[in-house]
MMTF fields as JSON, N, C-alpha, C and O atoms, coordinates in Angstrom:
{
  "mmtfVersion": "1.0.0",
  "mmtfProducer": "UNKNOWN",
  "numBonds": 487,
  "numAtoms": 488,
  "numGroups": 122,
  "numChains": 1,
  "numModels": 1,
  "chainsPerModel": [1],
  "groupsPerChain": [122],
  "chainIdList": ["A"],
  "bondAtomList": [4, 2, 8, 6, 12, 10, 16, 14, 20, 18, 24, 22, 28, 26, 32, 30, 36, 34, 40, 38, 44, 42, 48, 46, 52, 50, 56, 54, 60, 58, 64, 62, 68, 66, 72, 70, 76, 74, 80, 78, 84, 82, 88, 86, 92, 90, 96, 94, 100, 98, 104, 102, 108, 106, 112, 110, 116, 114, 120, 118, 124, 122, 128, 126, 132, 130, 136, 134, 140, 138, 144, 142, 148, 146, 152, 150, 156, 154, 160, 158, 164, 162, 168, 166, 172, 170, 176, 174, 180, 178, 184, 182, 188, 186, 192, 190, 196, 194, 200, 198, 204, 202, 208, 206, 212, 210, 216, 214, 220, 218, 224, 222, 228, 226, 232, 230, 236, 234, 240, 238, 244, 242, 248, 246, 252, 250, 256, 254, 260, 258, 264, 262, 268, 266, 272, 270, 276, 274, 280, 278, 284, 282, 288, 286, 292, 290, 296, 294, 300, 298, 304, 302, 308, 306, 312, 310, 316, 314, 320, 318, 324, 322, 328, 326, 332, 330, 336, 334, 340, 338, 344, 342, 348, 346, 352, 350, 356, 354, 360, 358, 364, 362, 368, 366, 372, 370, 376, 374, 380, 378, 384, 382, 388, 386, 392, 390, 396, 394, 400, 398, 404, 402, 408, 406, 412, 410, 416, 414, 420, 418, 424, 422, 428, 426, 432, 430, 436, 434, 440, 438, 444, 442, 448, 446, 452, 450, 456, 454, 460, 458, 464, 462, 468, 466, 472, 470, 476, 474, 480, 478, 484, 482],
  "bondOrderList": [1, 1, 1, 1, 1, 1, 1, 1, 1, 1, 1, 1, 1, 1, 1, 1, 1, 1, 1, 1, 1, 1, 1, 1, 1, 1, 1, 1, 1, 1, 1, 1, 1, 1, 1, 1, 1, 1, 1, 1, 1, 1, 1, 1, 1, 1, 1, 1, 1, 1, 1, 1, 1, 1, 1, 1, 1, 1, 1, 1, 1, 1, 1, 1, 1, 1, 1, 1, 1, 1, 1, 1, 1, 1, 1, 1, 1, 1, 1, 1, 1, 1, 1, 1, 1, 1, 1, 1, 1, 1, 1, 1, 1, 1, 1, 1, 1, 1, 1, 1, 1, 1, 1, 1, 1, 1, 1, 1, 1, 1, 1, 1, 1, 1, 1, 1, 1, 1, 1, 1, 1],
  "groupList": [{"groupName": "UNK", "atomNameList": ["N", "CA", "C", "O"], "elementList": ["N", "C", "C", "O"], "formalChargeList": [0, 0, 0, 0], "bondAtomList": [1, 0, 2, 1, 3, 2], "bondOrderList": [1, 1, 2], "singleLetterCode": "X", "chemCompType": "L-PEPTIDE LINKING"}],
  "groupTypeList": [0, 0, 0, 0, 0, 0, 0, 0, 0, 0, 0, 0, 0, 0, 0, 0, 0, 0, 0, 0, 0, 0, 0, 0, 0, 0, 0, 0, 0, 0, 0, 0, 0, 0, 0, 0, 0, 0, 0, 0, 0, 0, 0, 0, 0, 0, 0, 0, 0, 0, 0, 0, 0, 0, 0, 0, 0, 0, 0, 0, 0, 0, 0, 0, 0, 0, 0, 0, 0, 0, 0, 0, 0, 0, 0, 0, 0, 0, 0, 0, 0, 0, 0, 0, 0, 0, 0, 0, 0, 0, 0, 0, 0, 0, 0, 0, 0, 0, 0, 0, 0, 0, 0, 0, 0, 0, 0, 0, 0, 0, 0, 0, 0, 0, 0, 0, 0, 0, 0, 0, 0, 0],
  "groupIdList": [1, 2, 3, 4, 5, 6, 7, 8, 9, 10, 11, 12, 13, 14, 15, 16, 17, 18, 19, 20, 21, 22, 23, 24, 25, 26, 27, 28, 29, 30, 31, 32, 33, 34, 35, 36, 37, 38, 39, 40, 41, 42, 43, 44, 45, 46, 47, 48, 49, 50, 51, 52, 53, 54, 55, 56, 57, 58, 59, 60, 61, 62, 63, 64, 65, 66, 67, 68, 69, 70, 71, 72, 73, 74, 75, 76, 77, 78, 79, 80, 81, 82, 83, 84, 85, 86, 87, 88, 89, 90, 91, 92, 93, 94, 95, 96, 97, 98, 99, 100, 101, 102, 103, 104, 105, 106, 107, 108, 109, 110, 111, 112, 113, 114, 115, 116, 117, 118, 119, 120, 121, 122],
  "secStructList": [7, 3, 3, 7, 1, 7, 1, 2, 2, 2, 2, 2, 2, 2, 2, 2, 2, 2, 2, 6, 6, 7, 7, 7, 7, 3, 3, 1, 1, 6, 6, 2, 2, 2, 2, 2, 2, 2, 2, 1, 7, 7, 1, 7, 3, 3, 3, 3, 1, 7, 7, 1, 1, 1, 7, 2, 2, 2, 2, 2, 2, 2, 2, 2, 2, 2, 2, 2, 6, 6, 6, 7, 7, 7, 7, 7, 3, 3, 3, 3, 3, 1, 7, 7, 7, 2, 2, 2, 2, 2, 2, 2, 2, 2, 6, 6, 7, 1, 7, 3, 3, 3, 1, 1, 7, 7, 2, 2, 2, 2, 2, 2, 2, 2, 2, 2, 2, 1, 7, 7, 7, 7],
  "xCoordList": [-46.469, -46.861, -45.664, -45.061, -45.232, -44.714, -44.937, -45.188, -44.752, -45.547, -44.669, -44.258, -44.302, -43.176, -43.216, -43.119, -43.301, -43.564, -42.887, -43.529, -41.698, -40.606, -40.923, -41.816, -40.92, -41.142, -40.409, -40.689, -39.059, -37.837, -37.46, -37.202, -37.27, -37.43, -38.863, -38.675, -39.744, -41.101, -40.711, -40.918, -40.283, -39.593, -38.796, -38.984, -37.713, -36.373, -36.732, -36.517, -37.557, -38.148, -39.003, -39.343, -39.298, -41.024, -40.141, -40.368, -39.15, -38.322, -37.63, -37.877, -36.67, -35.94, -36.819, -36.86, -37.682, -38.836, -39.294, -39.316, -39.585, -39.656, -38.774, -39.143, -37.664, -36.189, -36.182, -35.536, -36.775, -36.573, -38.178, -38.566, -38.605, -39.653, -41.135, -42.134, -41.03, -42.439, -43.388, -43.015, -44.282, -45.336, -45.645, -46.735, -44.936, -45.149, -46.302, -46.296, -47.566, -48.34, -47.646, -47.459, -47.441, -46.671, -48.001, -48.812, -47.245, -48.619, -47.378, -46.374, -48.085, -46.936, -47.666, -47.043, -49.25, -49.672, -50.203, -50.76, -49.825, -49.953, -51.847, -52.234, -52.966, -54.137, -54.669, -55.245, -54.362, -54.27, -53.783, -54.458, -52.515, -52.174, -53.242, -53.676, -53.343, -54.665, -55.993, -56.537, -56.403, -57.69, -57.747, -58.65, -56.692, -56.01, -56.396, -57.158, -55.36, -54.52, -56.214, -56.268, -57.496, -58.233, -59.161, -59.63, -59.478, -59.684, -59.276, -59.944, -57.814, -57.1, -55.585, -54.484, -55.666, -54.943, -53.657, -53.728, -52.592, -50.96, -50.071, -50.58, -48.812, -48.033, -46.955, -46.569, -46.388, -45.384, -45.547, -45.656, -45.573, -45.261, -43.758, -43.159, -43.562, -42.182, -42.755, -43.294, -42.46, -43.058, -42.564, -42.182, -42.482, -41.513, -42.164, -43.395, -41.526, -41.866, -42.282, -43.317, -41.234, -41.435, -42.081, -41.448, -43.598, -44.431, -45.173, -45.307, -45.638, -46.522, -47.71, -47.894, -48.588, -49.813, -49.808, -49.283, -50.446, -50.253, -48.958, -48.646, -48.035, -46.928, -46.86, -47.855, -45.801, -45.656, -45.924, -46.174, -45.776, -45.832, -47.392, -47.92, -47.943, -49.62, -50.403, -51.606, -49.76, -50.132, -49.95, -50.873, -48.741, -48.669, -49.297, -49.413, -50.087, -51.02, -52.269, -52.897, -52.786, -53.855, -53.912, -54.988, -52.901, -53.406, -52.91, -52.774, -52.521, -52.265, -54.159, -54.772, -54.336, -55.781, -56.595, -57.604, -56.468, -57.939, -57.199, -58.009, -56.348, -55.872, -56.365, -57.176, -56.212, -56.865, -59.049, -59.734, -59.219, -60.673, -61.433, -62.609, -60.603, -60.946, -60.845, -61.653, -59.842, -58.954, -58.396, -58.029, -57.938, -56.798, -55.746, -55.327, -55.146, -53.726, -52.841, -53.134, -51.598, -50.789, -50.082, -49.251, -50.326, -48.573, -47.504, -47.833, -46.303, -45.383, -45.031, -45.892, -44.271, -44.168, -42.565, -42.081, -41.816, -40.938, -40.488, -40.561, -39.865, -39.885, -38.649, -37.578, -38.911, -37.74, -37.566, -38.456, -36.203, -35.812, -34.55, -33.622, -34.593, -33.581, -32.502, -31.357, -32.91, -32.94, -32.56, -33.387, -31.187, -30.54, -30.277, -29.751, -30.703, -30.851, -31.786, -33.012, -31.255, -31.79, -33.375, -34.205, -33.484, -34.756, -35.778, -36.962, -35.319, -37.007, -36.962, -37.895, -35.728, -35.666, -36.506, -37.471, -36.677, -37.214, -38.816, -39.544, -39.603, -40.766, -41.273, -42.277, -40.558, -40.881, -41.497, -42.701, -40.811, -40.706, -42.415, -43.315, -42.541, -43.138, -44.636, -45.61, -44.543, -45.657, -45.799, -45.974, -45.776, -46.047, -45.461, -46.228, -44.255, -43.198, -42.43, -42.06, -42.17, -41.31, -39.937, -39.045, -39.663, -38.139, -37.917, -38.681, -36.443, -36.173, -35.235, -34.082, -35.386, -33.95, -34.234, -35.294, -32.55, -32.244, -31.631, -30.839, -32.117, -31.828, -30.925, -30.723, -29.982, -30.276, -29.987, -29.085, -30.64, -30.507, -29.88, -30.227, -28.763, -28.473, -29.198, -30.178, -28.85, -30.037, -30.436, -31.534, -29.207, -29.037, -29.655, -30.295, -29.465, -30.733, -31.982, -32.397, -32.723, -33.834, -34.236, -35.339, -33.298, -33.707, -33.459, -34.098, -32.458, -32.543, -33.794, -34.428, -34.266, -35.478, -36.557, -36.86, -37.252, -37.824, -37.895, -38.648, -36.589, -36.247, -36.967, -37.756, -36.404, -36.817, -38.217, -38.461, -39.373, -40.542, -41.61, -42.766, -41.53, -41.299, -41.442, -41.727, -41.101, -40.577, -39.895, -38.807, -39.825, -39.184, -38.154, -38.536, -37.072, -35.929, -35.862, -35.764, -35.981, -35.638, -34.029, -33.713],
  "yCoordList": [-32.174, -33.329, -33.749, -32.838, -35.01, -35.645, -36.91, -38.099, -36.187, -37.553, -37.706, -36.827, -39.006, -39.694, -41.875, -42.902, -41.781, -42.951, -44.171, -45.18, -44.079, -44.254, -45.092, -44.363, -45.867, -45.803, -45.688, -45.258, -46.232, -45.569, -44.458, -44.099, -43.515, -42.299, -41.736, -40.788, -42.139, -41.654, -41.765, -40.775, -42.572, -42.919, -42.149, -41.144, -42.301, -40.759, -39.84, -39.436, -38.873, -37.661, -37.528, -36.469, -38.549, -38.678, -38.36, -37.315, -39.173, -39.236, -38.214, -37.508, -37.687, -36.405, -35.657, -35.145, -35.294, -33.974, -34.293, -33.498, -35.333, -35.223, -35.054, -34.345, -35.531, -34.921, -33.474, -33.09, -32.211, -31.184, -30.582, -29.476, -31.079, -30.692, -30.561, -29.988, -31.151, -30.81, -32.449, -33.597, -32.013, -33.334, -34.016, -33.695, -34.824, -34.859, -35.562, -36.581, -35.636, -36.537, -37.246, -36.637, -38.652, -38.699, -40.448, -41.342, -39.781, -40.259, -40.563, -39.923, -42.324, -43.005, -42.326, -41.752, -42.402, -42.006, -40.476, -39.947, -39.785, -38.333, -38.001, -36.835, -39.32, -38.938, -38.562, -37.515, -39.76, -39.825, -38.549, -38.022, -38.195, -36.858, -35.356, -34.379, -35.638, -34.308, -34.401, -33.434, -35.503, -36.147, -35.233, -34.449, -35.512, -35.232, -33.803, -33.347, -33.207, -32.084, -31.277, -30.447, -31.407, -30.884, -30.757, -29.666, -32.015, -31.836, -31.087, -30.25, -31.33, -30.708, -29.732, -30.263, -28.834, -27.688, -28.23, -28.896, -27.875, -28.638, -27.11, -26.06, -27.119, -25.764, -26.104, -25.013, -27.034, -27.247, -28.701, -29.548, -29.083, -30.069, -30.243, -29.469, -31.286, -31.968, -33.274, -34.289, -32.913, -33.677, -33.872, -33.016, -35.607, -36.016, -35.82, -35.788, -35.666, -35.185, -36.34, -36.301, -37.627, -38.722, -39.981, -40.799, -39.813, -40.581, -41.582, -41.198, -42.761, -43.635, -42.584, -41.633, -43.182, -42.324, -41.056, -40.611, -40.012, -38.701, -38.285, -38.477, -37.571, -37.425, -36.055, -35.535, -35.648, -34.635, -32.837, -31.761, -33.1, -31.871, -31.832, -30.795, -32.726, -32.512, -32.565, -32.304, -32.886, -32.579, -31.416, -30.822, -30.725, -29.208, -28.345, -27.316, -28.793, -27.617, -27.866, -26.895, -29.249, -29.314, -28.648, -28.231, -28.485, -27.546, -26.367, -25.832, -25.644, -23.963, -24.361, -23.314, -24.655, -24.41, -24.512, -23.89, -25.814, -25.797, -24.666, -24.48, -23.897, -22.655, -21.762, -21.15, -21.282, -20.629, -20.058, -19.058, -21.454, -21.618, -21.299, -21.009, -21.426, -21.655, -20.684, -20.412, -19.693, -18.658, -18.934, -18.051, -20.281, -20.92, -20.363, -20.13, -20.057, -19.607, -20.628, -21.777, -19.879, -20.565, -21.363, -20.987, -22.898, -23.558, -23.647, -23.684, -23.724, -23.738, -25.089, -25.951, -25.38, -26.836, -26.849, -25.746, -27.741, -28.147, -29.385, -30.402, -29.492, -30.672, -31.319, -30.767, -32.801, -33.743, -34.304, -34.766, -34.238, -34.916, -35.68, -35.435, -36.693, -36.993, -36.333, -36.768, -35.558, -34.65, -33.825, -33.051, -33.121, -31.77, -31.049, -29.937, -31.78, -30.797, -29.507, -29.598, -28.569, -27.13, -27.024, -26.622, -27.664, -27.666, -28.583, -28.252, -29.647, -30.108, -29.516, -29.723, -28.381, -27.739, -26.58, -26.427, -25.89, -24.831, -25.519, -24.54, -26.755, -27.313, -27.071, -26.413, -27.595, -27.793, -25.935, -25.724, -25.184, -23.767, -23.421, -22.902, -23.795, -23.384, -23.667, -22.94, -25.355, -25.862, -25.375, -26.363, -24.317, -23.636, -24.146, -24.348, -24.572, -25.446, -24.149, -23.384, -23.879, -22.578, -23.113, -22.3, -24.441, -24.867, -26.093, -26.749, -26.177, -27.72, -28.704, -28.631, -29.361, -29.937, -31.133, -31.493, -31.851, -32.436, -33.877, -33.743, -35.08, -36.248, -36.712, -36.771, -37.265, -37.358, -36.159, -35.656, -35.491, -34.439, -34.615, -35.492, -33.568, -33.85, -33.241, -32.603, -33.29, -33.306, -31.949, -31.59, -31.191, -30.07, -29.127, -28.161, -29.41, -29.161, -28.864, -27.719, -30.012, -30.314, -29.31, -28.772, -29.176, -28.343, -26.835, -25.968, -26.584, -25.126, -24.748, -23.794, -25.833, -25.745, -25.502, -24.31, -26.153, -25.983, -24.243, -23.272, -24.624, -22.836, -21.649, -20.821, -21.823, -21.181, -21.03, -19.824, -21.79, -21.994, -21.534, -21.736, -21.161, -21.146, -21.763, -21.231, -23.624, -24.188, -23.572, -23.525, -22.916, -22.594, -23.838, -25.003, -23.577, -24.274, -24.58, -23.842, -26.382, -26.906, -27.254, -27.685],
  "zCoordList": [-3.33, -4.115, -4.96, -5.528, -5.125, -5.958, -6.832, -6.636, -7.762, -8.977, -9.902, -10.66, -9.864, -10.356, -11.035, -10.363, -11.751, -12.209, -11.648, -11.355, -11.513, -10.451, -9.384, -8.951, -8.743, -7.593, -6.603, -5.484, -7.169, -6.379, -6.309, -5.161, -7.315, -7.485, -6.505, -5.742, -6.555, -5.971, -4.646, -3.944, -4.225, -2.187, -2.153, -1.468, -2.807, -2.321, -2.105, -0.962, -3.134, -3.308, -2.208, -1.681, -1.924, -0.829, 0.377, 0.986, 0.78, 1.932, 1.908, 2.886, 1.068, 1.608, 1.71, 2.828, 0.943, 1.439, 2.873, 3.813, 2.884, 4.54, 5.515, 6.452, 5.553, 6.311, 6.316, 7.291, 5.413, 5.372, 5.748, 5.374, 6.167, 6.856, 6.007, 6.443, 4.862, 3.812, 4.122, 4.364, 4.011, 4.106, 2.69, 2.215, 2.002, 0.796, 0.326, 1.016, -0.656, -0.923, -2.696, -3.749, -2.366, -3.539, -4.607, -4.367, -5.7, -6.86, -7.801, -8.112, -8.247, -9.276, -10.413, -11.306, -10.376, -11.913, -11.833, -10.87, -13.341, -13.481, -13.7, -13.764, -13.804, -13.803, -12.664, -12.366, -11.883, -10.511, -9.584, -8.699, -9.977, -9.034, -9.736, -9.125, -10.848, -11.178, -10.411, -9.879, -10.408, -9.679, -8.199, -7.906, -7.464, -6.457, -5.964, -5.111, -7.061, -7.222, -7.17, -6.263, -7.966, -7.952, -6.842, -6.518, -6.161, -4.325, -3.551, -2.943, -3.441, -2.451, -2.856, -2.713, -3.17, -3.569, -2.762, -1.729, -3.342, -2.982, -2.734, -3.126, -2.102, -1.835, -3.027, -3.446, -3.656, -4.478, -4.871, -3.985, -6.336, -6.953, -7.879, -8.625, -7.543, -8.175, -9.065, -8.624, -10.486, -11.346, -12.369, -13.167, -12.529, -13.518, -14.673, -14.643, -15.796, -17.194, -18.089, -18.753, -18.086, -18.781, -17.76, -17.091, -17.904, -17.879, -18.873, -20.035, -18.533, -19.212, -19.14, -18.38, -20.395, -20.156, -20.286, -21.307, -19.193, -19.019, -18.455, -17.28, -19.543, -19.046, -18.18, -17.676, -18.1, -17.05, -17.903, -17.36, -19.054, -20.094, -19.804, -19.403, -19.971, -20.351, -18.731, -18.727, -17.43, -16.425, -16.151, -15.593, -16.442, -16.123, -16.338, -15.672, -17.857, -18.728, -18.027, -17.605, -17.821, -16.894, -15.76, -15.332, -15.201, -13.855, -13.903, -12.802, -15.002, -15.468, -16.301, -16.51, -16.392, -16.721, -16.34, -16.669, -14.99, -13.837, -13.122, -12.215, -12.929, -12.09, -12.678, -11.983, -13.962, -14.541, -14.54, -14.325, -14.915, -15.12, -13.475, -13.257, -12.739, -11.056, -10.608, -9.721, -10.972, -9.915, -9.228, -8.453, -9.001, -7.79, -7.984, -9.118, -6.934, -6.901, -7.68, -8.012, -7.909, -8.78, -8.177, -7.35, -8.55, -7.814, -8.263, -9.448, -8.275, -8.093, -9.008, -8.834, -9.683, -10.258, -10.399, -10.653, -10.297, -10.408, -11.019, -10.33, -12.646, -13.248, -13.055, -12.802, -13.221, -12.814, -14.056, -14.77, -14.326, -15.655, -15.599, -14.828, -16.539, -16.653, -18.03, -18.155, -18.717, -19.806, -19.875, -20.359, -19.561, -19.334, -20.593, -20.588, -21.883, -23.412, -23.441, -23.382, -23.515, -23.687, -23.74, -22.925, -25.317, -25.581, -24.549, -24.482, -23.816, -22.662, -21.677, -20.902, -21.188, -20.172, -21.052, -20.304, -21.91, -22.412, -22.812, -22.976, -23.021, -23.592, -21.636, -21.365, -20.714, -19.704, -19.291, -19.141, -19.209, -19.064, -19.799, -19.138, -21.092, -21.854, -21.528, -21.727, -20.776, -20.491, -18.894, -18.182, -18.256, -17.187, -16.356, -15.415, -16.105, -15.181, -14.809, -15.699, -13.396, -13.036, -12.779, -12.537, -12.805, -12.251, -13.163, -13.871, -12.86, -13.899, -13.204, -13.627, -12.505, -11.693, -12.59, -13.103, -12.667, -13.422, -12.478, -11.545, -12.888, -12.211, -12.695, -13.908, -11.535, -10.172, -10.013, -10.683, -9.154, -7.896, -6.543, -5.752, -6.285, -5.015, -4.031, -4.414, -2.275, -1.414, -0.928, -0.503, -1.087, -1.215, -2.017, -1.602, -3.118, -4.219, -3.93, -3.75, -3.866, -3.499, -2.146, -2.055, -1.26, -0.211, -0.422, 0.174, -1.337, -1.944, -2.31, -1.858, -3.473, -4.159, -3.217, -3.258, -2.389, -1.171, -0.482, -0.557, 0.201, 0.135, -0.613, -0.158, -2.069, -3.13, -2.926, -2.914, -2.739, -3.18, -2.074, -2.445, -1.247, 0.411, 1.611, 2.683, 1.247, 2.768, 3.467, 2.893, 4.607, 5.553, 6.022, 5.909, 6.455, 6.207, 7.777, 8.757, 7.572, 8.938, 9.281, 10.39]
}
């Protein structure tokens, strides 16, 4: 899943994940991808932090807590920022985010990350 306010940002992300073999379901708004997210259980989200509305801090805690309340396995979250200051890489951490890539991202990256998380590497 990728949820990104963006919409250009939301297509790149959407598109290279698919070049590397992930099926991405991608969501401009962060209510919307919880809505989602609670239907249909996701293998890795990439999720931008600075949102209108529900930003990406307060989506994360939402689903460390329907994971919680549920027993769903844990996903994996990965935040997108444009913000490489210590402290939103450490608020991000704090709010149950396991990764922090920092925008722009190169493609490489993104497919490490993948890697990391366990896409099997096309």
């Amino acid at each position: 899943m990728v949820v990104d306010d963006d919409e250009t940002n939301l297509l790149l992300a959407s598109e290279v994940l698919g070049l590397f073999g992930a099926q991405p379901i991608a969501w401009s708004d962060a209510a919307a991808a919880f809505r989602a997210f609670q239907q249909d259980p996701v293998d890795l989200i990439f999720l931008d932090v600075h949102m209108p509305g529900m930003g990406g801090l307060e989506l994360a805690d939402k689903i460390r807590a329907l994971e919680q309340q549920t027993g769903r396995q844990r996903t994996p979250i990965v935040a997108l920022t444009a913000s490489a200051m210590p402290h939103e890489r450490q608020a991000c951490l704090q709010h149950g985010m396991d990764e922090v890539m920092i925008k722009p991202f190169a493609f490489a990256e993104l497919k490490a990350t993948l890697r990391r998380w366990g896409q099997p590497e096309q």
